[in-house]
C-alpha positions in Angstrom: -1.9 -37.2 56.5 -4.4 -37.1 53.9 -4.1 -33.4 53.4 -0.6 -33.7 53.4 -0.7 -36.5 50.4 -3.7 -33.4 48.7 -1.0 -30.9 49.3 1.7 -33.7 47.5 -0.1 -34.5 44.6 -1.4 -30.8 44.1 1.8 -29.6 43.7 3.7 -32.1 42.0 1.0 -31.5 39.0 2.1 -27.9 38.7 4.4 -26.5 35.9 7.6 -24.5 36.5 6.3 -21.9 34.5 2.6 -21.8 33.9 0.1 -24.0 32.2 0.7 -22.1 28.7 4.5 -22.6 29.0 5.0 -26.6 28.7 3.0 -29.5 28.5 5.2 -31.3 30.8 3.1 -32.9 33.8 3.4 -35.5 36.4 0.9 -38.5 36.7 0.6 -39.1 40.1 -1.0 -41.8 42.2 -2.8 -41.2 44.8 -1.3 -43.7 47.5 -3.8 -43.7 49.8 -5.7 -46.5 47.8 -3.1 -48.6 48.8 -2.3 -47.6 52.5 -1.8 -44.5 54.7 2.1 -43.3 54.6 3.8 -42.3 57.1 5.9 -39.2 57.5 8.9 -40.9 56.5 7.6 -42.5 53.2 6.0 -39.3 52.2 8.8 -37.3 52.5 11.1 -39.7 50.5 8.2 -40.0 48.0 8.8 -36.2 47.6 12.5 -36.0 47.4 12.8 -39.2 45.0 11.3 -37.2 42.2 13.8 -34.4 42.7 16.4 -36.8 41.7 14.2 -39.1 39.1 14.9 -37.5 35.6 19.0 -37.2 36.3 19.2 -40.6 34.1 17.7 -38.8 31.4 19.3 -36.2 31.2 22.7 -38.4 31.2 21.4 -40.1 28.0 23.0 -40.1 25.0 20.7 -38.0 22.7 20.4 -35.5 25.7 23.0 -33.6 28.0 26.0 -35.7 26.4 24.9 -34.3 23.0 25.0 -31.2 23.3 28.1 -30.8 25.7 30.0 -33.5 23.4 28.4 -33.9 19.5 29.1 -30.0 19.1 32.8 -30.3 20.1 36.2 -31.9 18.6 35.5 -34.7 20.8 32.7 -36.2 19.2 31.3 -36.2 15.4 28.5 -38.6 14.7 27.8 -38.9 10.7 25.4 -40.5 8.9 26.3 -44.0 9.3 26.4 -46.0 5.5 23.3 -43.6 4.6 21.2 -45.3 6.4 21.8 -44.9 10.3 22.0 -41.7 12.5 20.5 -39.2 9.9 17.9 -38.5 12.3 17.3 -35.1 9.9 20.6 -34.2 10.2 20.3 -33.1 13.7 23.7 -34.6 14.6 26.1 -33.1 11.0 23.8 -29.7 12.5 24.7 -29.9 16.3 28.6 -30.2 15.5 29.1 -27.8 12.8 27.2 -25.3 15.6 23.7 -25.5 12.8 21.5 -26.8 15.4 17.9 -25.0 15.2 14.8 -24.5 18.1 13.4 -27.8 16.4 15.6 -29.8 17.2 14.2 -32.7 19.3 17.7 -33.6 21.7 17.5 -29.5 22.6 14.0 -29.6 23.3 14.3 -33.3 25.6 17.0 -31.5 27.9 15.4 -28.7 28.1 12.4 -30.5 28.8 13.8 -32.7 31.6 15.4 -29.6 33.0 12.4 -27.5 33.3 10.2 -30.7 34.5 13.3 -31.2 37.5 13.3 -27.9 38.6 9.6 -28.1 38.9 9.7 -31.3 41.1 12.5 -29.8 43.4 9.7 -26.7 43.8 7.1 -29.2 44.5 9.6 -30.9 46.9 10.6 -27.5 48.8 7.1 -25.9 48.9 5.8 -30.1 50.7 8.9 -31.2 52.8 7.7 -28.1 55.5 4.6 -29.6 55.8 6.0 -32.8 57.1 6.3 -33.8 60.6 9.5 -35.8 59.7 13.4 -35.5 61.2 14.8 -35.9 57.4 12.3 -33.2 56.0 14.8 -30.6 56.8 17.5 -32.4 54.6 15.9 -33.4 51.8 14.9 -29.8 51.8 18.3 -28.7 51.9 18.5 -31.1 48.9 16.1 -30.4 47.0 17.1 -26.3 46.7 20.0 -27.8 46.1 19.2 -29.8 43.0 17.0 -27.0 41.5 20.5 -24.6 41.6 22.0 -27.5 40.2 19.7 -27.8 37.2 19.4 -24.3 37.0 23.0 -23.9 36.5 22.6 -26.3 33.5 20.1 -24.1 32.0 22.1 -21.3 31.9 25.3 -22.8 30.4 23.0 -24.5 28.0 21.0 -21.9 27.5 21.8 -18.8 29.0 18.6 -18.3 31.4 17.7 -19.7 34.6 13.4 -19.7 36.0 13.2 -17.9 39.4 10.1 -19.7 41.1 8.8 -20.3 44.8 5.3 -20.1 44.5 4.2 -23.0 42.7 1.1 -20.8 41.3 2.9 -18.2 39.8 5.0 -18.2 36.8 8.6 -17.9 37.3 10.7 -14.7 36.8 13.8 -15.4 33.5 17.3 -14.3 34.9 20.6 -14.0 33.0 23.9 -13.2 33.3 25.9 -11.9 36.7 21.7 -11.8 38.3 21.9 -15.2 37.0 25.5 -15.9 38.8 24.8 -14.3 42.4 21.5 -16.0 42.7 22.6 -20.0 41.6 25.6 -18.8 45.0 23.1 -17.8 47.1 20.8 -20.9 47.0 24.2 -23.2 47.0 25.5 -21.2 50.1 22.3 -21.3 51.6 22.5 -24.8 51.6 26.1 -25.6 52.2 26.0 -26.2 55.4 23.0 -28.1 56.0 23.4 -30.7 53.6 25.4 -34.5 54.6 29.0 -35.2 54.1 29.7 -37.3 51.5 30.6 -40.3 53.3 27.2 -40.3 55.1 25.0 -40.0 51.6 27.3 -41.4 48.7 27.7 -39.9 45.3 24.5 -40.3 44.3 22.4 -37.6 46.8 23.2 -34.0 46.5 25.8 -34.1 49.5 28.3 -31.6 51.2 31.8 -31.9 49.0 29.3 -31.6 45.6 28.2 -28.0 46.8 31.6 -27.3 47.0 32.0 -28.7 43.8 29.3 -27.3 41.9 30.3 -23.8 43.3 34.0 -24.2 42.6 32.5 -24.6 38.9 29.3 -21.7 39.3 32.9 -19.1 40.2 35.5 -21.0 37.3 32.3 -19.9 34.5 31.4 -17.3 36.1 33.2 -15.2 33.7 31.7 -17.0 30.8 27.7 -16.9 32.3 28.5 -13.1 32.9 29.4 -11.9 29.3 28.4 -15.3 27.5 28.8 -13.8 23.7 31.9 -11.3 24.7 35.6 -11.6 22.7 36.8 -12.3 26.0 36.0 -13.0 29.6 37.1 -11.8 32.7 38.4 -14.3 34.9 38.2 -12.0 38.4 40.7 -13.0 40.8 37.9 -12.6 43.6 36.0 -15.0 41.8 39.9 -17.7 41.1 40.0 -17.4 44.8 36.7 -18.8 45.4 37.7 -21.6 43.2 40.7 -21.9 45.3 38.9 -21.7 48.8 35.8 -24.4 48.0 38.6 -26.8 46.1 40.7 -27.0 49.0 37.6 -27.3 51.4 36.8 -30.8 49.6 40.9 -31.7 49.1 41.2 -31.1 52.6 37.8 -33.0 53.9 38.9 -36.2 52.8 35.5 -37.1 51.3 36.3 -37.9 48.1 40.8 -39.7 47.1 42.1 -39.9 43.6 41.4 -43.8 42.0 44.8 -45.2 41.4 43.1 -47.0 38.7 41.5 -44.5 35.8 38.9 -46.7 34.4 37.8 -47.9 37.5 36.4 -44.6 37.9 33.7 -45.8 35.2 33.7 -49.3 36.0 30.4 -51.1 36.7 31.0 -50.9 40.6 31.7 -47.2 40.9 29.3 -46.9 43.2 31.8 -46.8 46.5 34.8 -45.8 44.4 36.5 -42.7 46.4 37.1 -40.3 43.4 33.4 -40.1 42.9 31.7 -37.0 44.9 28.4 -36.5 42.6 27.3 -38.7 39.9 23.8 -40.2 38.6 23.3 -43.7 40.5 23.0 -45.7 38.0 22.8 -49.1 40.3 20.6 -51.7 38.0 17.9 -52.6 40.2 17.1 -48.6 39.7 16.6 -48.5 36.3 19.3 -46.7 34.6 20.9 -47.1 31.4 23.8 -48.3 29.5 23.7 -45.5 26.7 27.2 -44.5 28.1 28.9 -47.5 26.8 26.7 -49.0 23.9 26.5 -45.4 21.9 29.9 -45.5 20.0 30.6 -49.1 19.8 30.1 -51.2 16.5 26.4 -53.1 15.9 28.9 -56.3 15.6 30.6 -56.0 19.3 28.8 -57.6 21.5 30.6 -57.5 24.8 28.3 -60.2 27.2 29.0 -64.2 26.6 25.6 -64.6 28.5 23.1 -61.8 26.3 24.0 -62.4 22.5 21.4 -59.3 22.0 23.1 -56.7 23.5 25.3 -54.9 21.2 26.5 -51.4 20.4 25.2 -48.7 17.4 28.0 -47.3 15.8 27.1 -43.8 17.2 30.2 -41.4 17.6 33.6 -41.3 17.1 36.1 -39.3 18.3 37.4 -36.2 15.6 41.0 -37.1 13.8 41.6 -33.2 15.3 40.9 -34.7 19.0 43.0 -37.7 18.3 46.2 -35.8 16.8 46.2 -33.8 20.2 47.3 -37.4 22.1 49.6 -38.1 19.1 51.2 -34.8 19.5 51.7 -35.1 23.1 53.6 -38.4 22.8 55.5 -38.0 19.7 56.7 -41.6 18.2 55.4 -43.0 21.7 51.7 -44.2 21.1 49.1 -42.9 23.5 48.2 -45.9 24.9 51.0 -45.7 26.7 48.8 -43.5 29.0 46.5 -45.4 31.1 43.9 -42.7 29.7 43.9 -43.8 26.8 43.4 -47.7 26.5 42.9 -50.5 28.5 43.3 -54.1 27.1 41.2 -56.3 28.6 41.2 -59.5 26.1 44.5 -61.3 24.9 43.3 -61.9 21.6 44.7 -58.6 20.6 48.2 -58.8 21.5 48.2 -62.7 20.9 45.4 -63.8 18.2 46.0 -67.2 19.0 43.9 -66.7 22.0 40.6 -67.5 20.3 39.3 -69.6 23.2 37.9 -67.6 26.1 36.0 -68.3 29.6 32.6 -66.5 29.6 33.9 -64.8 33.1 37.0 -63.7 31.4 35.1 -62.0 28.0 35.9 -58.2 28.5 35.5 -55.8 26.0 38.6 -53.3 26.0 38.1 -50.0 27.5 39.5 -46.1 26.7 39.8 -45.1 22.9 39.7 -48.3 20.6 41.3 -48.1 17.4 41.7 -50.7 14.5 40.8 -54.7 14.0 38.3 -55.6 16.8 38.2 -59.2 18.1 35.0 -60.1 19.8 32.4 -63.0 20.1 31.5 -64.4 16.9 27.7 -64.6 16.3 26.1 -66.8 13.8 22.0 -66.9 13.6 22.2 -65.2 16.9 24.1 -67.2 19.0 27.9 -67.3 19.9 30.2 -69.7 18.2 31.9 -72.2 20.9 35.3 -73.7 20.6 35.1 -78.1 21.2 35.8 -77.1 25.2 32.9 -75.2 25.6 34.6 -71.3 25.9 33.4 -68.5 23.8 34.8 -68.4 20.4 36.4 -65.1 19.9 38.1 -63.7 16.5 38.1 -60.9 14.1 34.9 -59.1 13.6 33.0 -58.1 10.7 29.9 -56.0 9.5 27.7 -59.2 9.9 24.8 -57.7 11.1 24.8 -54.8 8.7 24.5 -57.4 5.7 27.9 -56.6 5.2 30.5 -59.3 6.4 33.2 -58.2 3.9 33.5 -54.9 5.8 36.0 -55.6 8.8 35.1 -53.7 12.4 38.2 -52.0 12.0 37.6 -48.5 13.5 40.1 -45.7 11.3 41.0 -42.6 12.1 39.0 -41.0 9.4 35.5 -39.8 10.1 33.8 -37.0 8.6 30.9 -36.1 6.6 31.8 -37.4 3.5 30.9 -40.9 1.8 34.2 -42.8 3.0 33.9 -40.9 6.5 30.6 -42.0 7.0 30.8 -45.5 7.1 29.7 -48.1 9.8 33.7 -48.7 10.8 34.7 -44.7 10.8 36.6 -43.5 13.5 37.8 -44.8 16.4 35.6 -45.1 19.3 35.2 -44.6 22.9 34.1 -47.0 25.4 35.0 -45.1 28.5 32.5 -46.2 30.6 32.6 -50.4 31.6 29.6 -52.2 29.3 27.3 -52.9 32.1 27.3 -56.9 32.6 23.6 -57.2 32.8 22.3 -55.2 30.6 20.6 -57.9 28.2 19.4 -55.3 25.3 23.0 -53.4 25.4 20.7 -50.1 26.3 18.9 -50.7 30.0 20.1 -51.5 33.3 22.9 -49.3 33.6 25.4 -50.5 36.6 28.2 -47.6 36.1 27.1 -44.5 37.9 27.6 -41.3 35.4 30.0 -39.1 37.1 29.0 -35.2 37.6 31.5 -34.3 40.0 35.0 -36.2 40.8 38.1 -35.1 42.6 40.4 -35.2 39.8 38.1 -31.9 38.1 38.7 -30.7 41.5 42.2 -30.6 41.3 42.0 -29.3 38.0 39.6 -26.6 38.8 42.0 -25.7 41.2 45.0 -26.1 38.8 43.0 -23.6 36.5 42.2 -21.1 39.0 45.9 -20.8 40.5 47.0 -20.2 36.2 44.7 -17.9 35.9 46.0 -16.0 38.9 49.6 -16.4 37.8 51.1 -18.9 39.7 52.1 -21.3 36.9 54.2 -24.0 39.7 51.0 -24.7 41.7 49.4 -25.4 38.6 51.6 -27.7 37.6 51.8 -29.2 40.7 48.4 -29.8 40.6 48.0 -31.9 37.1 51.0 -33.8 38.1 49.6 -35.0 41.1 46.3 -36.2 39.4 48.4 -37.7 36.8 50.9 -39.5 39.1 47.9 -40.7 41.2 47.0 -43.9 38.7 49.2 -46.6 40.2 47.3 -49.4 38.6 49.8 -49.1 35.5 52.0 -47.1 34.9 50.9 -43.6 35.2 51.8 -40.9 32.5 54.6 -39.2 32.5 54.8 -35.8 34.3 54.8 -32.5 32.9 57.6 -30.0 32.9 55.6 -26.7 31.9 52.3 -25.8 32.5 50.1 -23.1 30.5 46.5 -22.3 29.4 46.9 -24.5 26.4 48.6 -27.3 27.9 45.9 -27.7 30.7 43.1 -26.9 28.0 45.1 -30.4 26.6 45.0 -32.1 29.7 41.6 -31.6 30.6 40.6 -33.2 27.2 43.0 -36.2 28.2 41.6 -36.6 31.6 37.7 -35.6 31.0 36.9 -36.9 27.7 33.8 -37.4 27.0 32.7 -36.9 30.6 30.0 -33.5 28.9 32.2 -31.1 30.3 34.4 -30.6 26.5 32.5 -27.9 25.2 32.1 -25.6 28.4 36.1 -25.6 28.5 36.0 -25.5 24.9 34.2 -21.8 25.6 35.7 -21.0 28.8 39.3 -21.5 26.8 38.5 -19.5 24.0 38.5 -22.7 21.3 35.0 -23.5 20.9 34.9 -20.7 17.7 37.3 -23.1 16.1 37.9 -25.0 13.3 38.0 -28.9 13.8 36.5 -32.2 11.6 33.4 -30.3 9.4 33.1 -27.2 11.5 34.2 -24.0 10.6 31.5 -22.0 12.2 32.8 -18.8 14.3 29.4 -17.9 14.9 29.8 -16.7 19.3 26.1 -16.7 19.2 26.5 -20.5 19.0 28.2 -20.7 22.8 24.3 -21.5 24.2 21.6 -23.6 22.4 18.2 -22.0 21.1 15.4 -22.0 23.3 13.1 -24.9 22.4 10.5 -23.9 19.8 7.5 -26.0 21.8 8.9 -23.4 24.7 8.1 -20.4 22.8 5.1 -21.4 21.2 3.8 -22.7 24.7 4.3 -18.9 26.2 2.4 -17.1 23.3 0.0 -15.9 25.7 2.1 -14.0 27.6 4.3 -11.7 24.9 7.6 -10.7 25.4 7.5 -13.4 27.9 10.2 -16.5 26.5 12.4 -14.6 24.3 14.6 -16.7 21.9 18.5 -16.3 22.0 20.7 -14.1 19.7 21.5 -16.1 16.4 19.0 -18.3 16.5 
């Protein structure tokens, strides 16, 4: 045992490149101060880490940055002049400016990099481990590292070819890039757990099938990443088809007939999920998800009068015009998507007077006056019966009372577009209810994979192929499937653009907008304060630390085009 915990903590100090590359390292102790392990603690000692760093790269100033903040779905301005300047980073990253410095590039890339090392560490131990799960967490864990390698090159347009720990790893790109992200996901595809026996939280049978239904949809994209257009290969549509229909036909994963369950702080075991981030509490996640846009003044807990929201992002007026158009004089709320009312106050405001256990913050795209708990000296006003005064908010912890949380369509870069109560907001995923800072102990597991994109992989694929009534059939079905209200109504026509629409509807702010955004020719666009046409801006620079780190070896990290 004890050379198997020298072998453990040898390797989990190496570097997915080489010691020049990234300062990244793992501090390891060495658990035989404590006791001797046996085979089964080692070995999910070594798989643990493989998953570890998912949470971080969920956050808000990481992965959801980049695939969001530099879309029409998201625009985060300098709040008032005095909040979110950060040095511009976030005005650069959605008018398509962003540069090697900047710090949210360089922490995905960094949290990347250091998971694909662990899931090497992970694959070159587990053999060495007389234990009947080694095999599957091996399976697992050259599962993950195609998985984080497949973020690396839609971020970034490279993936690190490594086995040996010792030696540095080989840069791939493009189709090369493509066949060998298949291979390690087909090598793996049949020894890895059905959902049902792992949950949504471990790297299980339907999210290869996912994950490769989505490697075959890009494809096109990865192969020819700066081209005028891509080449959607019907060999590669019917791959789509065939893993999509592996996972519809399994019965692993159902449609939620409730839409914001699907985020809700007990989404642990709900069947739509397939892959997602488990964010349980007692594992230390966070609650970035659903404090980041909210106002400073909402404060969504009766029992933890510190935990608030930001005022981060907004959605763009552009993003919100796309639901208006779709529904005419009807307003969007009138799809379950779109807004969930979860406190009477706003359709009755004599309801001032609220039960702690029924103080819910409303869910989906808020707009307008918010109501809320009313904090004074930080603690919550109480009505003579004891429940939780609720009423109209204002700006009172920004010094500025007189300034009503009312969220307005408006939000840009200007002076009136910037201001603490610009743009409406997203709470999509349910404010976890004990989280006592507003920031930690995340309960909502962040979705990666769920059926409905599964369906609407599918519908894509079968479009792209030509058969326009499968298509539809395919988005109807998703949209019929949310029974808890009354679902949207169903389309009549289906095309590129309409599905393009839908996906926004359905997937907003889930960090998959701006790979559709590329994949459906948009993300050269014009939208809220960008006008930048610049293709080179489809992947992110490599970190500057990155380059820097590889000096030694010349030629070795080469930055991308444009950048």
């Amino acid at each position: 045992m004890k050379k198997k915990l020298h072998i453990l903590l040898t390797l989990v100090g190496m570097l997915l490149i080489n010691n020049a590359c990234t300062d990244l390292k793992e501090e390891v102790l060495d658990e035989t101060l404590g006791k001797t392990l046996t085979d089964q603690e080692a070995a999910d000692g070594i798989i643990a880490p493989v998953y570890a760093l998912l949470p971080n790269i969920f956050q808000h100033t990481t992965y959801f940055a980049l695939q969001e903040i530099s879309t029409d779905e998201a625009i985060l301005p300098y709040r008032g002049g005095t909040d979110w300047g950060d040095n511009g980073i976030y005005l650069a990253l959605h008018a398509h400016n962003t540069t090697s410095t900047d710090p949210n590039v360089r922490n995905t890339w960094d949290n990347l990099v250091q998971s694909i090392s662990r899931s090497i560490t992970a694959i070159n131990t587990l053999p060495t481990l007389n234990n009947a799960n080694a095999p599957l967490y091996l399976a697992e864990a050259r599962g993950m590292r195609a998985y984080y390698s497949m973020l690396t090159l839609d971020l970034f347009g490279v993936v690190f070819v490594k086995d040996d720990p010792g030696s540095p790893s080989k840069i791939i790109r493009g189709d090369e890039a493509v066949k060998y992200i298949e291979s390690e996901l087909l090598a793996i595809e049949p020894l890895v757990q059905p959902k049902t026996a792992v949950g949504p939280g471990r790297l299980n049978q339907a999210a290869v099938w996912g994950l490769l239904s989505r490697l075959y949809l890009n494809a096109a994209v990865y192969r020819n990443i700066y081209g005028a257009t891509f080449d959607f290969k019907a060999e590669d549509m019917d791959k789509v088809i065939q893993y999509t229909d592996k996972i519809i036909a399994s019965g692993q994963a159902q449609l939620s007939s409730d839409y914001f369950a699907v985020f809700g702080n007990n989404n642990h075991t709900n069947p739509e999920l397939i892959f997602a981030v488990d964010q349980r509490p007692e594992l230390n996640g966070h609650n970035r998800m659903a404090y980041f846009s909210i106002s400073g003044d909402q404060f969504p807990l009766a029992q933890f009068p510190g935990a608030n929201g930001t005022d981060g992002p907004g959605i763009t007026s552009d993003f919100y015009k796309t639901w208006v158009d779709a529904y005419g004089a009807v307003d969007p709320k009138r799809d379950p998507r779109f807004y969930k009312e979860n406190m009477s106050v706003y359709s009755n405001p004599a309801d001032t007077c609220l039960n702690d256990a029924d103080y819910k913050i409303n869910r989906g795209i808020l707009r307008g006056q918010q109501y809320g708990a009313l904090r004074v000296n930080g603690a919550f006003l109480r009505c003579p019966d004891g429940k939780l005064k609720v009423g109209k908010l204002g700006y009172v912890t920004r010094s500025k009372p007189e300034l009503a949380v009312n969220f307005t369509e408006l939000i840009d870069f200007t002076t009136a577009g910037s201001n603490y109560n610009s743009g409406y907001r997203v709470e999509k995923y349910e404010f976890s209810s004990v989280s006592n800072t507003g920031r930690n102990k995340g309960e909502a597991d962040i979705v990666i994979l769920r059926l409905a994109d599964i369906y609407m992989m599918r519908a894509e694929a079968k479009l792209r192929k030509g058969d326009a009534a499968s298509a539809l059939a395919d988005v109807n079905l998703v949209r019929a499937s949310r029974t808890a209200t009354l679902p949207p109504p169903a389309l009549t026509t289906m095309n590129l653009d309409l599905l393009f629409r839908e996906r926004g509807f359905e997937f907003y702010w889930e960090m998959l907008r701006r790979s559709d955004m590329i994949r459906f020719g948009k993300y050269e666009g014009k939208w809220t304060e960008k006008t930048n046409t610049d293709v080179h801006k489809r992947i992110f620079p490599i970190p500057q630390t990155a380059i820097d780190g590889a000096s030694n070896l010349p030629g070795y990290m080469q930055q991308n085009e444009g950048y």
